[in-house]
N, C-alpha and C positions, 0 to 999 in steps of 0.2 A: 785275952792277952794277944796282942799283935807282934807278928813275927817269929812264932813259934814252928808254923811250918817252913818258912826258910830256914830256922836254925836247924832244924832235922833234917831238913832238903841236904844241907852242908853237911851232919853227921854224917849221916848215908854217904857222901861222897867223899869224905875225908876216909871214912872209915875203910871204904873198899880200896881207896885209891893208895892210901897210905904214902902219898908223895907223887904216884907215877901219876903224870899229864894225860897218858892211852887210857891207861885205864879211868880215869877218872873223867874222860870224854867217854868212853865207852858208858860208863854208872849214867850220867846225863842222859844218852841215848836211850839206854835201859827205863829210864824215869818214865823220856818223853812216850815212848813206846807202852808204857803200862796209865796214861795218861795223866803227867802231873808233868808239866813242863816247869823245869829249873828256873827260866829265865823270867817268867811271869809271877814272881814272887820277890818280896824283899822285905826288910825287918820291919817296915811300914804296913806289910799284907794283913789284914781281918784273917782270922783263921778261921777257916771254913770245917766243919768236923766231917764233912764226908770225904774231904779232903785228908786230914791229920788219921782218920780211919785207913783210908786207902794208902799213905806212906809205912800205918802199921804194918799193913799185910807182908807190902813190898819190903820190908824187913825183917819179918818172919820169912816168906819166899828167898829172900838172900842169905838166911842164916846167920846174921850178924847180931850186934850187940850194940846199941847206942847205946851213951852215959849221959 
């Protein structure tokens, strides 16, 4: 199914940001840093599983909740 890691890319960033632009440039940063760059993905992206593996973690690591 294509475009599942963008749609999570966005949860993760919706989720932390919760509206705020810093923060939500900061979550990006954070992505880019842990190596999953936001910008090289779109709903069109093949989802790679080592990829949708490594957004898990980095949502376990954040503590959060996607739905």
């Amino acid at each position: 199914m294509a475009g599942q890691i963008k749609q999570m890319i966005d949860n993760i960033i919706e989720t932390r940001s919760k509206g705020n632009e810093t923060i939500a440039a900061t979550t990006r940063t954070k992505l880019i840093l842990k190596g999953v760059n936001p910008d090289k993905f779109s709903a069109k992206s093949e989802d790679d599983p080592l990829i949708l593996d490594k957004l898990k973690q980095i949502i376990k690591e954040m503590g959060i909740t996607i739905h």
